[in-house]
N, CA, C and O atoms as CSV, one atom per row, in Angstrom:
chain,resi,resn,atom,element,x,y,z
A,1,UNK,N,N,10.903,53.902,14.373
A,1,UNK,CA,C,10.429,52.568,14.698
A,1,UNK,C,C,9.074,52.623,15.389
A,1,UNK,O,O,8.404,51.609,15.192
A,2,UNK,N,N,8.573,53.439,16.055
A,2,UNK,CA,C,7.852,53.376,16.940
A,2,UNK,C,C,6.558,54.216,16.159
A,2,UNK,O,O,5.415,54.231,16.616
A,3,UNK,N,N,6.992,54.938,14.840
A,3,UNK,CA,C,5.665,55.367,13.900
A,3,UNK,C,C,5.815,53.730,13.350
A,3,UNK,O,O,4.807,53.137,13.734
A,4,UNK,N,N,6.739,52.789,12.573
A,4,UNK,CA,C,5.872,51.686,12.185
A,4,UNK,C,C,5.185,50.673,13.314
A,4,UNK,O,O,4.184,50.124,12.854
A,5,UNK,N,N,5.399,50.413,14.270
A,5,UNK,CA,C,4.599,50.084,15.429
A,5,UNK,C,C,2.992,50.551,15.460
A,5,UNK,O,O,1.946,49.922,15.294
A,6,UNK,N,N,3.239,51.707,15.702
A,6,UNK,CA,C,1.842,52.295,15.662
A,6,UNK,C,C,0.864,52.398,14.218
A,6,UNK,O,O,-0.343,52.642,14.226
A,7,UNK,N,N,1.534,52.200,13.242
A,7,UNK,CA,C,0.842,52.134,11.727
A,7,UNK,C,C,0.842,50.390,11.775
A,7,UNK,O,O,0.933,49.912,10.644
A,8,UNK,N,N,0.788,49.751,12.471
A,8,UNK,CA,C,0.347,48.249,12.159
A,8,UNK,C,C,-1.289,48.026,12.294
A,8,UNK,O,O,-1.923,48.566,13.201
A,9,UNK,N,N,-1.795,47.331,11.481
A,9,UNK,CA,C,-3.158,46.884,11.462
A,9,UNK,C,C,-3.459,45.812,12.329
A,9,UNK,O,O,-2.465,45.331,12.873
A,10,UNK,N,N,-4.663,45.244,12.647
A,10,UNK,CA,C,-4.943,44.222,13.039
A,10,UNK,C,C,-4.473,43.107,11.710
A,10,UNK,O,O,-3.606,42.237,11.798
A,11,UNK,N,N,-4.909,43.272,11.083
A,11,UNK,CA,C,-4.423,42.189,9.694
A,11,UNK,C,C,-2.823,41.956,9.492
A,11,UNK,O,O,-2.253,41.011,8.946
A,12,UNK,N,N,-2.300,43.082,10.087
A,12,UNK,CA,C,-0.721,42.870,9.603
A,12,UNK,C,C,-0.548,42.002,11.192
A,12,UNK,O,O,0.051,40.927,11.222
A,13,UNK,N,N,-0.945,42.410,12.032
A,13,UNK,CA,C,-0.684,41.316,13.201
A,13,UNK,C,C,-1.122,39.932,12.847
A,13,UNK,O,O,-0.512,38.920,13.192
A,14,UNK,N,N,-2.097,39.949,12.216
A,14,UNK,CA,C,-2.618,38.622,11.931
A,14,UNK,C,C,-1.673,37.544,10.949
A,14,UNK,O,O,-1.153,36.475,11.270
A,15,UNK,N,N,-1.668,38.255,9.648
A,15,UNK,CA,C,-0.071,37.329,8.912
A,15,UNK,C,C,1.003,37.417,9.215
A,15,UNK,O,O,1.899,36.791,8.648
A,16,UNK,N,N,1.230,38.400,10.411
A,16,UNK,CA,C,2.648,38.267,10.770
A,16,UNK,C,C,2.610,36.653,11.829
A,16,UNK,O,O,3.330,35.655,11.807
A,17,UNK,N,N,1.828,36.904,12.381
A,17,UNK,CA,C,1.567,35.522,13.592
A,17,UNK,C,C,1.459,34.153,12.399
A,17,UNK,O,O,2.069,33.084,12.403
A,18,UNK,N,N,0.527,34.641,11.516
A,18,UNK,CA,C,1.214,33.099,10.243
A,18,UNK,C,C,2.282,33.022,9.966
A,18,UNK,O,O,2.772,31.901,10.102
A,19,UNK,N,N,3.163,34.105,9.459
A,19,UNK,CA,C,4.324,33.848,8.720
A,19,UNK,C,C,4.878,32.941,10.362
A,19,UNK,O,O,5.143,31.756,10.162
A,20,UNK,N,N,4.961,33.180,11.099
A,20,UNK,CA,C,5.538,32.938,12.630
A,20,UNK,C,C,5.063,31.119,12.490
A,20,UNK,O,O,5.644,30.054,12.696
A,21,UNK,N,N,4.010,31.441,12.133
A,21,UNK,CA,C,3.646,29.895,12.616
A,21,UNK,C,C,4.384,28.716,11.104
A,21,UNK,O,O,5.141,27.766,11.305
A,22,UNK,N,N,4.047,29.014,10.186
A,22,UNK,CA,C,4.422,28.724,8.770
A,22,UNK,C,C,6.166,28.539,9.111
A,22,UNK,O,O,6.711,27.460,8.880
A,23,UNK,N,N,6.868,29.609,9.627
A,23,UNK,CA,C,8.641,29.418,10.065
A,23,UNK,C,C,8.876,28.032,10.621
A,23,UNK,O,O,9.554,27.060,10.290
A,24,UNK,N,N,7.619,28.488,12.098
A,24,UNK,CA,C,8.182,27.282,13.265
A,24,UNK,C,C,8.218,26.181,12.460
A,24,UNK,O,O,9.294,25.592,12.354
A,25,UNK,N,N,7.114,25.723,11.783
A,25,UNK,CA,C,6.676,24.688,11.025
A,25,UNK,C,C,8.016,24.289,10.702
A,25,UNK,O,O,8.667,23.303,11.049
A,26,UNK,N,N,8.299,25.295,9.942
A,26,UNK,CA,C,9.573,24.715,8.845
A,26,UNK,C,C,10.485,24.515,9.852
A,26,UNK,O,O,11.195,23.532,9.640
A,27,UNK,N,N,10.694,25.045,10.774
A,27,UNK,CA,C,12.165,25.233,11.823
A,27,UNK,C,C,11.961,23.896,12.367
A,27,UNK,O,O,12.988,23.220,12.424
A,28,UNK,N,N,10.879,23.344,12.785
A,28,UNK,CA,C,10.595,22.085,13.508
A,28,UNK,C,C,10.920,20.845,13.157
A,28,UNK,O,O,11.314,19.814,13.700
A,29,UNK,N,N,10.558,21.354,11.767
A,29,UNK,CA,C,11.299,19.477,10.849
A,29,UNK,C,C,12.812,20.018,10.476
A,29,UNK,O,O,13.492,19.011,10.277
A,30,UNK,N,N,13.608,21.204,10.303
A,30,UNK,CA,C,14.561,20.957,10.269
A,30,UNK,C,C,16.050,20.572,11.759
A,30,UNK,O,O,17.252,20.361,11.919
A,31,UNK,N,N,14.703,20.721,12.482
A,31,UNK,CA,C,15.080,20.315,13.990
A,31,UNK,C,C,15.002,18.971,14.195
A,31,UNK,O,O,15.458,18.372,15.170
A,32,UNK,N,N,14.476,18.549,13.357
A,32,UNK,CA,C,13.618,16.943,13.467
A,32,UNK,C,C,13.141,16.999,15.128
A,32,UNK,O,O,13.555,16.171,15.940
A,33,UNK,N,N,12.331,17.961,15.436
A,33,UNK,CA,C,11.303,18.359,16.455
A,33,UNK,C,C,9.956,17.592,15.291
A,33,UNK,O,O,9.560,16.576,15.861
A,34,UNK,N,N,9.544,17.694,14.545
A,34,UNK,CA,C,8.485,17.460,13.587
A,34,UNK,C,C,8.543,16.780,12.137
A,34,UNK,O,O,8.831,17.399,11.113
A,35,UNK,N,N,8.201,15.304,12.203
A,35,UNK,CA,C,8.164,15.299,11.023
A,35,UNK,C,C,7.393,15.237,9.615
A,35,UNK,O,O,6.285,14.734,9.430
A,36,UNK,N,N,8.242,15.875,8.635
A,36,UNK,CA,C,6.909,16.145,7.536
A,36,UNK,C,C,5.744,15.399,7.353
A,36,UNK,O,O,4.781,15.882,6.757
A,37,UNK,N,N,5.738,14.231,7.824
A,37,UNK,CA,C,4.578,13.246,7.625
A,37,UNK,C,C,4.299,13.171,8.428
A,37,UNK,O,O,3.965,11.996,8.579
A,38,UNK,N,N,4.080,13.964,9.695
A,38,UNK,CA,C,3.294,14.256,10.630
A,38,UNK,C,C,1.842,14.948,10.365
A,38,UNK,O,O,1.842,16.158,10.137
A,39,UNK,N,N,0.818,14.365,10.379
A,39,UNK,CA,C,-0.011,15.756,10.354
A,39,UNK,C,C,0.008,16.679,10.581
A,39,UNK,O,O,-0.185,17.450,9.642
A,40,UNK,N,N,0.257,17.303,12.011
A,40,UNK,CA,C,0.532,18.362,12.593
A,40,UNK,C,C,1.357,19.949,11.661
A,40,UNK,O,O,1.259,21.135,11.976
A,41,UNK,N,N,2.451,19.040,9.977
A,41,UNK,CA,C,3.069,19.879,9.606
A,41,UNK,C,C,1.951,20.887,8.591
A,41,UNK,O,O,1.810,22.109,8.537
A,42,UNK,N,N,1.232,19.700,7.818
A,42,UNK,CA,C,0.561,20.704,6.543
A,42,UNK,C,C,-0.666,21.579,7.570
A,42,UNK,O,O,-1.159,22.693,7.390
A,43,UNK,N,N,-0.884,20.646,8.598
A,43,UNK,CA,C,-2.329,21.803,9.483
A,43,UNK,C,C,-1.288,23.195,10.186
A,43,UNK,O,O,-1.970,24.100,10.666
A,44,UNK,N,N,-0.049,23.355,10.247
A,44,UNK,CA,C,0.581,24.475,10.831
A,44,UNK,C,C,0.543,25.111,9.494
A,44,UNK,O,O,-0.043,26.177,9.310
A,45,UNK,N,N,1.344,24.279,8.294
A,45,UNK,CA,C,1.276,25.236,6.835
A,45,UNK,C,C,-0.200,25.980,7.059
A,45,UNK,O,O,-0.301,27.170,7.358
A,46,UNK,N,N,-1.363,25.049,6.856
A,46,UNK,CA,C,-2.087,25.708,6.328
A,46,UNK,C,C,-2.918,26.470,7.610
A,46,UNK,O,O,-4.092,26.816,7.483
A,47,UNK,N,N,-2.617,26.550,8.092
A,47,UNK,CA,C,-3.436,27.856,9.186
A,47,UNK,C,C,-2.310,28.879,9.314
A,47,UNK,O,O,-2.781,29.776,10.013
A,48,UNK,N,N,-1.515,29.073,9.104
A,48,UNK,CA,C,-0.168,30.037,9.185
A,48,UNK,C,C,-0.736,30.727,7.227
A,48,UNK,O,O,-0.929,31.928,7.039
A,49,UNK,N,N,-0.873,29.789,6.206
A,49,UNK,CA,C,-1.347,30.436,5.421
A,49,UNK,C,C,-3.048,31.049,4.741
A,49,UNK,O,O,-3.394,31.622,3.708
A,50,UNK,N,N,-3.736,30.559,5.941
A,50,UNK,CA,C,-5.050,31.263,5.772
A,50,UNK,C,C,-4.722,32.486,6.564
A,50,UNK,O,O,-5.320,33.519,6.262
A,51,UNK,N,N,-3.696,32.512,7.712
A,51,UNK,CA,C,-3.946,33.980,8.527
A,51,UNK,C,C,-2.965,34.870,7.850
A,51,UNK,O,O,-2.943,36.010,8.316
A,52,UNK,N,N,-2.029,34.600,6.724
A,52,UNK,CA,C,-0.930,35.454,5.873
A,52,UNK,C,C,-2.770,35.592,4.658
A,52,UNK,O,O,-3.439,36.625,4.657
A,53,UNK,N,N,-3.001,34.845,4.164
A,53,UNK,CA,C,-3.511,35.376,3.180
A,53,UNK,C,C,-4.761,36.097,3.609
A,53,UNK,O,O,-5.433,36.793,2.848
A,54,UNK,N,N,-5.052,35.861,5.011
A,54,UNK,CA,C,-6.181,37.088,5.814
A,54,UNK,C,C,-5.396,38.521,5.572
A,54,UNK,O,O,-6.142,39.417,5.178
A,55,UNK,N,N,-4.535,38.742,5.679
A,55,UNK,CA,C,-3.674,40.347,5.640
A,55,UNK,C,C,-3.625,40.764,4.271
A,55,UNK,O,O,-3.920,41.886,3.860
A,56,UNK,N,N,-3.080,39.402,3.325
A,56,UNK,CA,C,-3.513,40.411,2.444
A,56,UNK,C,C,-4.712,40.546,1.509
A,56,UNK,O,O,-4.417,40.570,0.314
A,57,UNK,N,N,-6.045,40.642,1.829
A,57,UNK,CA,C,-7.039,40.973,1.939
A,57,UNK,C,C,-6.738,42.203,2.515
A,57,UNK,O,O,-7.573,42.959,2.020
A,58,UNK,N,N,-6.260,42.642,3.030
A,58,UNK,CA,C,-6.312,44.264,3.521
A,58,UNK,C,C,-5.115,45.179,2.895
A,58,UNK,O,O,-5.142,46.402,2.760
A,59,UNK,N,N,-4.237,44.436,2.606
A,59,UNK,CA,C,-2.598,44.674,1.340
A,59,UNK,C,C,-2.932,43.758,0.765
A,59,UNK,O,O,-2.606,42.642,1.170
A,60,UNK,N,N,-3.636,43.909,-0.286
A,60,UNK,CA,C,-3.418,43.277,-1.309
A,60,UNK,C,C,-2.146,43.218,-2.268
A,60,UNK,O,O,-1.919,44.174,-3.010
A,61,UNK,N,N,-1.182,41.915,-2.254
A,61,UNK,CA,C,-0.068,41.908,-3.228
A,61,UNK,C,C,-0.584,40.202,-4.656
A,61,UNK,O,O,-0.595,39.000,-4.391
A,62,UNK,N,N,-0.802,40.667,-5.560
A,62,UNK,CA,C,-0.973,39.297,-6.331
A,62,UNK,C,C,0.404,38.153,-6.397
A,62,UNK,O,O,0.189,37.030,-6.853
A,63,UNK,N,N,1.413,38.423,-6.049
A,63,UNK,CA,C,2.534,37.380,-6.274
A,63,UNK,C,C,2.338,36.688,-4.775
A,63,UNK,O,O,2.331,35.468,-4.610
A,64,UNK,N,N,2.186,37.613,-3.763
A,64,UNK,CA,C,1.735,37.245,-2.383
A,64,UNK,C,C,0.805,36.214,-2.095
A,64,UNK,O,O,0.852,35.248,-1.333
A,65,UNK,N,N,-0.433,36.836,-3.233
A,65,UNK,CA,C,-1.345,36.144,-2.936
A,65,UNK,C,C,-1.603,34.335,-3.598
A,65,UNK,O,O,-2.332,33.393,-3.287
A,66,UNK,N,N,-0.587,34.581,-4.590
A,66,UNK,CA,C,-0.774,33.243,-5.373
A,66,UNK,C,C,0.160,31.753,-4.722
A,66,UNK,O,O,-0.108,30.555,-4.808
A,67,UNK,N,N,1.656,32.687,-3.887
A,67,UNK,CA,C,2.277,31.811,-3.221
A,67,UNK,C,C,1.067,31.151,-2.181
A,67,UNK,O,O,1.041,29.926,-2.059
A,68,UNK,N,N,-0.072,32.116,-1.331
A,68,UNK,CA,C,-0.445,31.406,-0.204
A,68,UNK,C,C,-1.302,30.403,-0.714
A,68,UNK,O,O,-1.363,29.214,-0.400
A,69,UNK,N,N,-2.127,31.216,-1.762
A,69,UNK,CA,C,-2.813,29.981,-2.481
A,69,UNK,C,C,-2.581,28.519,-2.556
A,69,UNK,O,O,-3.257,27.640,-2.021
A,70,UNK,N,N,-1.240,28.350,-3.500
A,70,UNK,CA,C,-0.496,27.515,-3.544
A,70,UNK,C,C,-0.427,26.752,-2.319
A,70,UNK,O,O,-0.766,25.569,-2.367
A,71,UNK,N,N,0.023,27.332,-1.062
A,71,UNK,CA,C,0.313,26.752,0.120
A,71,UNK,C,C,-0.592,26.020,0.861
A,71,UNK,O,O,-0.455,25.070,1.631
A,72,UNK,N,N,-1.860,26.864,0.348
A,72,UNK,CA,C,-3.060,26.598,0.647
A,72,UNK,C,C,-3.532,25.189,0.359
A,72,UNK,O,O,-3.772,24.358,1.234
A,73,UNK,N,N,-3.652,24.978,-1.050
A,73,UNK,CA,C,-3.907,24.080,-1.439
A,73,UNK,C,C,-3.070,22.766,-1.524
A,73,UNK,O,O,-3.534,21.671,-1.844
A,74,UNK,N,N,-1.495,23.079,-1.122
A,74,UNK,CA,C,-0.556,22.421,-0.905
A,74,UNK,C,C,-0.976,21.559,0.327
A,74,UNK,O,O,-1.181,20.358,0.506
A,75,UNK,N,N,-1.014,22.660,1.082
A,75,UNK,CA,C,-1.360,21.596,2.917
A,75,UNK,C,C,-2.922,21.081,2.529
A,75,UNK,O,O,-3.115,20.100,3.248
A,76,UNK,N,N,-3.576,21.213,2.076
A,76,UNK,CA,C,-4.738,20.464,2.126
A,76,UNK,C,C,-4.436,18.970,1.494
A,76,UNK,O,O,-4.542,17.871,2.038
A,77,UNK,N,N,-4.037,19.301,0.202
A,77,UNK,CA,C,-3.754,17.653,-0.428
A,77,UNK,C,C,-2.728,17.262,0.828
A,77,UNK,O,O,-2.908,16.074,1.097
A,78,UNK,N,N,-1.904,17.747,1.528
A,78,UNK,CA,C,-1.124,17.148,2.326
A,78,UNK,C,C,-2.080,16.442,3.579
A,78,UNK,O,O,-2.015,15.287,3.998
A,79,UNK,N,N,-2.613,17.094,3.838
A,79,UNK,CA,C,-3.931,16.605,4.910
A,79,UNK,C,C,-4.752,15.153,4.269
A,79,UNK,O,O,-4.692,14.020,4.747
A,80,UNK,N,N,-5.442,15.561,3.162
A,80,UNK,CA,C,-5.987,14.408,2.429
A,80,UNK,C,C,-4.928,13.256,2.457
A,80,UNK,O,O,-5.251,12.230,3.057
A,81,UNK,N,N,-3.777,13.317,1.907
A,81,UNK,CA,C,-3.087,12.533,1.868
A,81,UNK,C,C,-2.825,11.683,3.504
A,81,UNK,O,O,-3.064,10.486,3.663
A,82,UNK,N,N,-2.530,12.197,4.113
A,82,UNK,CA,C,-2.495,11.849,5.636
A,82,UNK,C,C,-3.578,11.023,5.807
A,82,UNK,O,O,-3.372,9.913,6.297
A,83,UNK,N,N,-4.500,11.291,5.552
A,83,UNK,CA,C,-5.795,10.443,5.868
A,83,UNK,C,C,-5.976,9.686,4.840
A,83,UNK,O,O,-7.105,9.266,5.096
A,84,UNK,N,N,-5.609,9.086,3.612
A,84,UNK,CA,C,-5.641,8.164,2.446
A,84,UNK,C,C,-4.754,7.464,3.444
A,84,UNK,O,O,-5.379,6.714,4.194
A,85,UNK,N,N,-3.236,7.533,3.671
A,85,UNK,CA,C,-2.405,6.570,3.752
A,85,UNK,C,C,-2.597,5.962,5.436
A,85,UNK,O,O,-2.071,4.925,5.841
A,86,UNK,N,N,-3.325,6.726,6.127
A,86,UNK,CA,C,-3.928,6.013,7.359
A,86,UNK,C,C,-4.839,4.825,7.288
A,86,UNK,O,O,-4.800,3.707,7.800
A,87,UNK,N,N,-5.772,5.510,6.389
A,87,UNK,CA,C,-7.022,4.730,5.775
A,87,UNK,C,C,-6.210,3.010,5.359
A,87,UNK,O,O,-6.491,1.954,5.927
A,88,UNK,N,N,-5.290,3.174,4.346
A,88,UNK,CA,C,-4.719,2.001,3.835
A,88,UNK,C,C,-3.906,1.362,4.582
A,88,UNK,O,O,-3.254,0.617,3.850
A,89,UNK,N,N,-3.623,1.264,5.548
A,89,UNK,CA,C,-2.607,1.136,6.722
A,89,UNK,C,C,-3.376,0.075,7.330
A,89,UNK,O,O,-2.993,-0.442,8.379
């Protein structure tokens, strides 16, 4: 345990703290601590998945990389959207 400790990168600290943040996210609305139409949810998605898809830039995995993508672009239209249906409000 304590050789994978010491073989961690700065980058693997870095998407591990996304995947962390990307969980809470999810843990929060199933807490109804947060809800999905909160802003607050797609800006946790998507900074939890710019700092997962920062790591792998250093591990590169392509199935890895296409989920964050996805996520990526997921929380953004989710953001846009947030601000359309404010706008019309």
């Amino acid at each position: 345990m304590a050789d994978f400790i010491t073989s961690l990168t700065l980058a693997d600290a870095i998407g591990s703290f996304g995947a962390l943040v990307v969980v809470a996210a999810y843990f929060a609305t199933q807490m109804r601590m947060m809800n999905s139409d909160d802003l607050a949810f797609p800006i946790l998605n998507l900074a939890g998945s710019i700092l997962i898809a920062y790591s792998l830039l250093e591990n590169f995995k392509l199935a890895s990389m296409l989920i964050e993508t996805f996520w990526i672009l997921i929380s953004l239209i989710g953001i846009v959207q947030f601000f359309r249906l404010r706008r019309t409000r």
